[in-house]
C-alpha positions in Angstrom: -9.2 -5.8 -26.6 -10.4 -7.7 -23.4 -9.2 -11.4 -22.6 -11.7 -14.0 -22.2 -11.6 -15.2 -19.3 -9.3 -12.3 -18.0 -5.8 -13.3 -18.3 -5.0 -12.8 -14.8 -7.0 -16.1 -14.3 -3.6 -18.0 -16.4 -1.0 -17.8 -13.5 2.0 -16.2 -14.9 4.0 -19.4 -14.7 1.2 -21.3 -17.0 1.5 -18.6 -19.6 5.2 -18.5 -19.8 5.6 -22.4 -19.7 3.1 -22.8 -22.3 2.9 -19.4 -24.5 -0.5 -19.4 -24.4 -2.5 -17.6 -27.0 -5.5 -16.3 -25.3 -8.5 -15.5 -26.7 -9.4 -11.6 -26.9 -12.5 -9.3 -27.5 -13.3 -6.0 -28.6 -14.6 -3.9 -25.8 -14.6 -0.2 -24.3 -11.3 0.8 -22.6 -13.7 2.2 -19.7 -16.2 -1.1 -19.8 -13.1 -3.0 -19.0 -11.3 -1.1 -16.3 -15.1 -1.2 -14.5 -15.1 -5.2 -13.6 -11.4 -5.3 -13.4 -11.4 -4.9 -9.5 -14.4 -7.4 -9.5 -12.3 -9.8 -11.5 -9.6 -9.7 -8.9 -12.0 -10.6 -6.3 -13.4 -13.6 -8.6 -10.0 -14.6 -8.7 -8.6 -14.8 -4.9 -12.0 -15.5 -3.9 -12.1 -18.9 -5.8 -9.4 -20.2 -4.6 -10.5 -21.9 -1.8 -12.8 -24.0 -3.9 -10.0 -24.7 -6.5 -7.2 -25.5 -3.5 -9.6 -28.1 -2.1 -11.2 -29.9 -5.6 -7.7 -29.4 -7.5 -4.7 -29.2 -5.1 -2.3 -29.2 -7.1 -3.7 -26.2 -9.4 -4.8 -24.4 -6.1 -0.8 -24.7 -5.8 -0.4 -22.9 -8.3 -2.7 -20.3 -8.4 -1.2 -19.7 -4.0 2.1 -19.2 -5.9 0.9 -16.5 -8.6 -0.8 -14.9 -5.2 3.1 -15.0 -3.4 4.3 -13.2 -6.4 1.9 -10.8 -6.8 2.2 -9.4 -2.8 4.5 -6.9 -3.9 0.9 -5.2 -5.7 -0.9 -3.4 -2.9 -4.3 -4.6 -3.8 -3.6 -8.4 -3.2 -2.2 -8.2 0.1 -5.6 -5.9 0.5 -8.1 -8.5 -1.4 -6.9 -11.3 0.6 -7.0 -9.5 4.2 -11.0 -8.5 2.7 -11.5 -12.4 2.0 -10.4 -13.7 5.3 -12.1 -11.5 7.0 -15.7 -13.7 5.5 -14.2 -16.5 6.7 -15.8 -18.1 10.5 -15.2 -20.9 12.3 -19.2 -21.3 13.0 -21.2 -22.3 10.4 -24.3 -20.7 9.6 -26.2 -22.7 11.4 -24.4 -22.3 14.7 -22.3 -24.7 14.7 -18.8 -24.6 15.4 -16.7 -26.4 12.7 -13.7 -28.7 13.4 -9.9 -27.5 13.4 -8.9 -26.5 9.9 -12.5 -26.4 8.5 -13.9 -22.7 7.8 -16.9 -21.3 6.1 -16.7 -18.4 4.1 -19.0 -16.4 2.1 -18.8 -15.2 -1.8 -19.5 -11.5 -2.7 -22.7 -13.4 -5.1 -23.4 -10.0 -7.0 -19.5 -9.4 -7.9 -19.0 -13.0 -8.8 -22.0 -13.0 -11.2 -20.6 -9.3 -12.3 -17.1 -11.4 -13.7 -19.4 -15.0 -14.9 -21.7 -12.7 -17.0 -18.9 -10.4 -18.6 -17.2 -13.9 -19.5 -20.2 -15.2 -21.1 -20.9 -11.7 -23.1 -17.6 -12.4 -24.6 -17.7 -15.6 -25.0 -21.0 -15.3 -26.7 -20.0 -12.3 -29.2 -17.1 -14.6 -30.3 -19.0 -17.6 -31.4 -21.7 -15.7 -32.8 -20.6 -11.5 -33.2 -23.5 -10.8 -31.2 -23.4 -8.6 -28.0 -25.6 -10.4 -25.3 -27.0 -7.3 -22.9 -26.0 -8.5 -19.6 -29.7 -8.2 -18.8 -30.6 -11.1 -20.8 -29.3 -13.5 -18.6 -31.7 -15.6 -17.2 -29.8 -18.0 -14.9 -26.6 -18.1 -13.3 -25.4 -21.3 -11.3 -22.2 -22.3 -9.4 -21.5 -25.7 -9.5 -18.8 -26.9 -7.1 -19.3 -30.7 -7.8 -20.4 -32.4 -11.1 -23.9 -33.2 -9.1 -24.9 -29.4 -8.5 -25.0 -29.1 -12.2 -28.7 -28.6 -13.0 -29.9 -31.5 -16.0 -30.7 -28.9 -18.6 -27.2 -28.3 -18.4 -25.7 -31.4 -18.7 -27.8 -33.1 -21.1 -27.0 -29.5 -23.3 -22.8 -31.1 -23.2 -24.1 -34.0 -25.9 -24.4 -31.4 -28.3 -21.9 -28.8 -27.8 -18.1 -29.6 -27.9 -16.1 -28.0 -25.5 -13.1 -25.3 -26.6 -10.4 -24.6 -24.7 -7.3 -22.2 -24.7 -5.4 -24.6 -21.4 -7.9 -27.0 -20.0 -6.2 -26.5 -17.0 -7.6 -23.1 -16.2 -10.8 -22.6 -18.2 -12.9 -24.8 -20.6 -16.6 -24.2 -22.1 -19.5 -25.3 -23.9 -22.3 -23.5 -25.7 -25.6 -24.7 -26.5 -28.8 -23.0 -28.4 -31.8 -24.0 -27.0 -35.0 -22.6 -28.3 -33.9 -18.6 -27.6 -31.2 -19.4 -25.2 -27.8 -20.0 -25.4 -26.7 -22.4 -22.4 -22.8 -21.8 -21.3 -21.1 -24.2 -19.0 -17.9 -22.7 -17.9 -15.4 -25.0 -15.9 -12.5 -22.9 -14.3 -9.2 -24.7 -12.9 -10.7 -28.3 -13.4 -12.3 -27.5 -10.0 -15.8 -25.7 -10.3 -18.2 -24.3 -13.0 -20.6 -22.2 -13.6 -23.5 -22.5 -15.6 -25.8 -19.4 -16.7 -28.5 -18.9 -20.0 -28.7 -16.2 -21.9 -31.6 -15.1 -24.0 -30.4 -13.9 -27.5 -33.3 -13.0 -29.7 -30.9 -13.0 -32.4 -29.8 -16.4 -32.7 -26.8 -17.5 -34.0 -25.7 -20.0 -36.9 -21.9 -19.7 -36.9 
């Protein structure tokens, strides 16, 4: 069984305050060792994003990073991220004290969004979504990024959560699509489509 999102995505402290009980997935033992690297990456590499929209969850998630040092591959992860991080923009311009850019890995972050929405997607409807039938994959740092299609889809789709506090989403049919919004740490979301031709009525 996989977690959806991947449970490393709860810091620890989260899920032992609040004995959460995540949601889970069938999937191949080998499938699932494949993105787990990737989700790692997803992980520390979103944090920037979530320490400046949600400080006090950014927090958080710098603590679950503190505990994990003693695991060779997050010292290793986080050297790899800072080393995309520059004081000049792209443009040439040099940024003020305290301000960096940095760049996302945009083929392993879609890698982790579309596994998440496979799963998500075969446990609303017990359909598997090939990952190439996603049409459209969007990060959404602030509420205004979020394309209209999206948002206008949130009148008709409740959302369902496991802890609001890490991930929330909503799921839409729209002709043959299904339109996820997924909101992670209250701080940024990603919206993709996915074509199904077998549409759900669950």
């Amino acid at each position: 069984m996989d977690h959806v999102p991947p449970k490393q995505f709860y810091p620890k402290s989260l899920r032992t305050k609040l004995n959460l009980n995540l949601w889970v997935v069938p999937t191949h033992k080998r499938c699932n060792e494949d993105y787990r690297e990737d989700e790692e990456y997803f992980y520390h590499a979103m944090s920037p994003i979530v320490g400046k929209n949600n400080p006090q969850m950014g927090k958080t998630i710098f603590a679950d990073f503190a505990r994990r040092t003693h695991k060779p591959q997050t010292p290793a992860m986080i050297r790899n991220i800072l080393k995309s991080y520059s004081h000049v923009s792209n443009g040439g311009i040099y940024l003020p004290p305290g301000i960096v850019q940095f760049s996302v890995d945009k083929d392993r972050t879609q890698r982790v969004i579309i596994k998440i929405a496979q799963g998500l997607i075969y446990s609303d409807c017990d359909v598997y979504a090939p990952s190439e039938n996603c049409k459209d994959i969007r990060l959404c740092s602030d509420k205004s990024d979020v394309p209209e299609v999206y948002s206008l889809s949130w009148q008709g789709a409740e959302s369902k959560t496991v802890c609001q506090k890490v991930f929330a989403y909503r799921r839409f049919e729209l002709e043959n699509l299904h339109l996820l919004s997924m909101f992670f740490w209250e701080s940024l979301m990603f919206c993709c489509a996915f074509e199904d031709p077998k549409l759900c009525r669950k």
